[in-house]
mmCIF file of the C-alpha atoms, coordinates in Angstrom:
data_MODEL
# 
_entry.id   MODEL 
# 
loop_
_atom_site.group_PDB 
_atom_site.id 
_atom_site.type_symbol 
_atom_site.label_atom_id 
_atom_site.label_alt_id 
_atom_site.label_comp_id 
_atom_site.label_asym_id 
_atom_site.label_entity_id 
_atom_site.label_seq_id 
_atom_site.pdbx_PDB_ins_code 
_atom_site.Cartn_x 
_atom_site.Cartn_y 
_atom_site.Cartn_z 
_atom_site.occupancy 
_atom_site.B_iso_or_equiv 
_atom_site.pdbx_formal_charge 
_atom_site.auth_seq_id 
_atom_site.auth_comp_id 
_atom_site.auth_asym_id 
_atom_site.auth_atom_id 
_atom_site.pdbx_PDB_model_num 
ATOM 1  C CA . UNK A 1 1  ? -12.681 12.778 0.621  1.00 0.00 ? 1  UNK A CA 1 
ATOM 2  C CA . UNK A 1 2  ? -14.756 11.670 3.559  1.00 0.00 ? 2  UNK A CA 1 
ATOM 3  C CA . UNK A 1 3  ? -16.768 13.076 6.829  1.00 0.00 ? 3  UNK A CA 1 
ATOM 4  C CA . UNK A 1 4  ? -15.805 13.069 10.295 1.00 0.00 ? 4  UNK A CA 1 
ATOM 5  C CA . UNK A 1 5  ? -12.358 12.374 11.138 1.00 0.00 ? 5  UNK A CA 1 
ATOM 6  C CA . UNK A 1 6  ? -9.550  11.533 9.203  1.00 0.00 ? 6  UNK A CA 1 
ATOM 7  C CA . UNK A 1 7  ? -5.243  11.012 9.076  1.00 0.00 ? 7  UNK A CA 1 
ATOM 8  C CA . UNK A 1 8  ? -3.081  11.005 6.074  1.00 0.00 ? 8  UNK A CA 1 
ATOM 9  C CA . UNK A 1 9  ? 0.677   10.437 6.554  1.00 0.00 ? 9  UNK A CA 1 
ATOM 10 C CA . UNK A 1 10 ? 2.938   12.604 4.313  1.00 0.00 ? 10 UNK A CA 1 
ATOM 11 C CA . UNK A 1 11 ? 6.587   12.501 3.554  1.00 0.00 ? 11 UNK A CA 1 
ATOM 12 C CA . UNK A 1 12 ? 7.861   15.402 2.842  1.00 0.00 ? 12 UNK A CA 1 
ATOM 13 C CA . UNK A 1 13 ? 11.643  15.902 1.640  1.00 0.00 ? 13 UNK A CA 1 
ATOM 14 C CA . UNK A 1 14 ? 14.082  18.438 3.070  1.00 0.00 ? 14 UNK A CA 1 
ATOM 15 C CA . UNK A 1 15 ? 14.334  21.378 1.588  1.00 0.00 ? 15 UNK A CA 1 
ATOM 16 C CA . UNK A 1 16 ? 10.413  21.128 0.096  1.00 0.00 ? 16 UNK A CA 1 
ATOM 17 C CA . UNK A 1 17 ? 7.648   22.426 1.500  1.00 0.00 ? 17 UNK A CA 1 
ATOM 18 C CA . UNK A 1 18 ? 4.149   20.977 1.992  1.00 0.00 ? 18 UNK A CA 1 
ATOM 19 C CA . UNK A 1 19 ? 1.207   23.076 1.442  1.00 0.00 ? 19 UNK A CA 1 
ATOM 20 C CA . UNK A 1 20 ? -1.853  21.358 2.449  1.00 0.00 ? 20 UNK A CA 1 
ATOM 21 C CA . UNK A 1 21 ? -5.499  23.087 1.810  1.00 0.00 ? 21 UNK A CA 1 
ATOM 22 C CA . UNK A 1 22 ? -8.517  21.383 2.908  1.00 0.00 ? 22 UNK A CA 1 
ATOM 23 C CA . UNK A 1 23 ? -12.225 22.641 1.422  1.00 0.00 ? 23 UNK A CA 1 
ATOM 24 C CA . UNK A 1 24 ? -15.913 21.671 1.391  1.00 0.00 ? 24 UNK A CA 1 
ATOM 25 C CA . UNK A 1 25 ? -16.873 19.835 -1.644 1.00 0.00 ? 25 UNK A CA 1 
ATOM 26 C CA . UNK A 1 26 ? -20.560 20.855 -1.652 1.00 0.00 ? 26 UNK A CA 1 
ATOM 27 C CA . UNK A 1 27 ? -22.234 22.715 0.868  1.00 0.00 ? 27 UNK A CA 1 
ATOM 28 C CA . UNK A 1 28 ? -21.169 24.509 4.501  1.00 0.00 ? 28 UNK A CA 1 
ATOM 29 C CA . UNK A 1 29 ? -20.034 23.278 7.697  1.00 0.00 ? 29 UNK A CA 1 
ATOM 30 C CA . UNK A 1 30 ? -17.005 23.623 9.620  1.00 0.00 ? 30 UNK A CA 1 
ATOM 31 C CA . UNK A 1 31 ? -13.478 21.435 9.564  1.00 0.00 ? 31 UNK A CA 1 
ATOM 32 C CA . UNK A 1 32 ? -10.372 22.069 11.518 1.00 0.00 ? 32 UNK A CA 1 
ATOM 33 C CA . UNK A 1 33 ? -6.822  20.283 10.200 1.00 0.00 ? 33 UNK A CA 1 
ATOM 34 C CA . UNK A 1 34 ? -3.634  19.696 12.249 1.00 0.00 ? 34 UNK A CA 1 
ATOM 35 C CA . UNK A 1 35 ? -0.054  18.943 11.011 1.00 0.00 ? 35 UNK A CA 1 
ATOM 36 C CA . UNK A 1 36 ? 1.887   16.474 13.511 1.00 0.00 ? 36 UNK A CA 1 
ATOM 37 C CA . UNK A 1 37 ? 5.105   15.039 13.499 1.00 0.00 ? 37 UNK A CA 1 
ATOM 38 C CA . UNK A 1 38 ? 6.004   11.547 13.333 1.00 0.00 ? 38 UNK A CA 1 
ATOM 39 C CA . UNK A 1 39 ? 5.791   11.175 17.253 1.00 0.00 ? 39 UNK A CA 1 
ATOM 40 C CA . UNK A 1 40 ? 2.333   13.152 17.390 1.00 0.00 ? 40 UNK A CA 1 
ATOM 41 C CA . UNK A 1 41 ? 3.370   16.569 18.261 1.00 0.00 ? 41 UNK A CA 1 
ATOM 42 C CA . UNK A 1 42 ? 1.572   19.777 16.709 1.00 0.00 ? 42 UNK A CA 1 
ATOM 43 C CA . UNK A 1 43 ? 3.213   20.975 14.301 1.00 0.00 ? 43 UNK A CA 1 
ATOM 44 C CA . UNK A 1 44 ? 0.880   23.578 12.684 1.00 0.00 ? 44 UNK A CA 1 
ATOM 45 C CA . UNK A 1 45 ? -3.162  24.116 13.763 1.00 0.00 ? 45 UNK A CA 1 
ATOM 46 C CA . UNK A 1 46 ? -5.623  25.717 11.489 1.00 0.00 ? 46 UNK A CA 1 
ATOM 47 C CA . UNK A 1 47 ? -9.019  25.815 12.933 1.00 0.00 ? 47 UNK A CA 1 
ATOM 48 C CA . UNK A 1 48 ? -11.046 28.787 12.118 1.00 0.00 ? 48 UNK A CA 1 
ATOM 49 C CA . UNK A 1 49 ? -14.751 29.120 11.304 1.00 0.00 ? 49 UNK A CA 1 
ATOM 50 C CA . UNK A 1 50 ? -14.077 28.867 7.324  1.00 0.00 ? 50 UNK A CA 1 
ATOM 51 C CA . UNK A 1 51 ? -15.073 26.129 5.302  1.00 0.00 ? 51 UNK A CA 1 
ATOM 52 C CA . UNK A 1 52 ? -11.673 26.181 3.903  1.00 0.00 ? 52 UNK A CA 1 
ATOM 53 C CA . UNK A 1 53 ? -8.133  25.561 5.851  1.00 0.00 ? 53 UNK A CA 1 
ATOM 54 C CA . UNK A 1 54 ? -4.733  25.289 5.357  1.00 0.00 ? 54 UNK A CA 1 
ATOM 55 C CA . UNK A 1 55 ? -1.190  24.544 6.618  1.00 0.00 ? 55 UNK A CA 1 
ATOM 56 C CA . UNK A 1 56 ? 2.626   25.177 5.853  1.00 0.00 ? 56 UNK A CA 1 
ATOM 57 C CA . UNK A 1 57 ? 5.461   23.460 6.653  1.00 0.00 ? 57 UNK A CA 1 
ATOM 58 C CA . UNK A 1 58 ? 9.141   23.331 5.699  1.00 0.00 ? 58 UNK A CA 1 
ATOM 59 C CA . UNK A 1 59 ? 10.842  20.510 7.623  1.00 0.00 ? 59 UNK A CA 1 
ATOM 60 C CA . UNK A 1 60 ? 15.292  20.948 7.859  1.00 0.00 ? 60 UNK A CA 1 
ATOM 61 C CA . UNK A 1 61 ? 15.496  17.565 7.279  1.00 0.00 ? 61 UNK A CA 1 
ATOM 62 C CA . UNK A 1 62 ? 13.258  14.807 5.519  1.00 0.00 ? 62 UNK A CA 1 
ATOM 63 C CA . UNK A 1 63 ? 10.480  14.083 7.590  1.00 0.00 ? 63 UNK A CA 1 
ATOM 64 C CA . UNK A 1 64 ? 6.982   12.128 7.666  1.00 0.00 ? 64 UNK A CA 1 
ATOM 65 C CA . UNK A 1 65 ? 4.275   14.148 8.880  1.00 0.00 ? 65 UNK A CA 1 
ATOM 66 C CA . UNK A 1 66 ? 0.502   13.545 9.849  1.00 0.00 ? 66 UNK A CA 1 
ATOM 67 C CA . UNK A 1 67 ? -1.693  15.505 8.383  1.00 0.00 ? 67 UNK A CA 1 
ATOM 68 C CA . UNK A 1 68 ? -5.125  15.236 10.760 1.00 0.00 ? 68 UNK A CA 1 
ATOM 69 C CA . UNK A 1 69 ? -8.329  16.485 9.730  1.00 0.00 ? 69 UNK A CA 1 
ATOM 70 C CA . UNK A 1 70 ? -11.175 16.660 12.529 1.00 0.00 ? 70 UNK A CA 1 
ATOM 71 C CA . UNK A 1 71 ? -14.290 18.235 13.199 1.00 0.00 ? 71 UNK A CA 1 
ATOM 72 C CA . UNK A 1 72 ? -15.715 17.901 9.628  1.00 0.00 ? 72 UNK A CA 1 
ATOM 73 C CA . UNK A 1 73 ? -19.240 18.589 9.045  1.00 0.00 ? 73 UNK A CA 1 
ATOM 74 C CA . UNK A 1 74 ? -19.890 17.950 5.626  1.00 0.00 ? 74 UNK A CA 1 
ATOM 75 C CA . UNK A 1 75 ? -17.243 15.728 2.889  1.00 0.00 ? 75 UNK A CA 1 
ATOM 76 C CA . UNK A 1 76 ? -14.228 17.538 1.790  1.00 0.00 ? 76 UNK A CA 1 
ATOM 77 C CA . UNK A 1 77 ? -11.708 17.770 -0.339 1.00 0.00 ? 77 UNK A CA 1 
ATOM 78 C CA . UNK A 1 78 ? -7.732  17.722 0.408  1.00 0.00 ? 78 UNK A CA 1 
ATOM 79 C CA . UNK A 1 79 ? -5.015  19.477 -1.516 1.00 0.00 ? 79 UNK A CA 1 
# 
């Protein structure tokens, strides 16, 4: 949990999928959270107006992801 801006790497095996849900711990505010590859491409962009977002991803083969999480307001929680 922290403010601002923030990068967690995440392997994820073939054949799983990741599921990643970030949320306000306390309070309102805006956040915005990007999935990238392991050379910095987009994967998957959620960035609404919510205080709550989330992202899918199913990779063919095993694969470490970046999961980036920018424009946060307030501290938040990932899941």
């Amino acid at each position: 949990t922290c403010p601002g801006r923030v990068t967690y790497r995440v392997l994820v095996p073939a054949g799983k999928k990741l599921v990643a849900t970030i949320a306000f711990m306390d309070g309102d505010g805006d956040l915005d959270l990007d999935l990238r590859d392991a050379g910095g491409a987009l994967l998957v962009r959620s960035e609404t107006t919510e205080d709550r977002e989330r992202v899918e991803y199913a990779p063919a083969a095993t694969e470490t992801v970046s999961l980036v999480v920018y424009n946060a307001t307030n501290t938040f929680d990932l899941v």
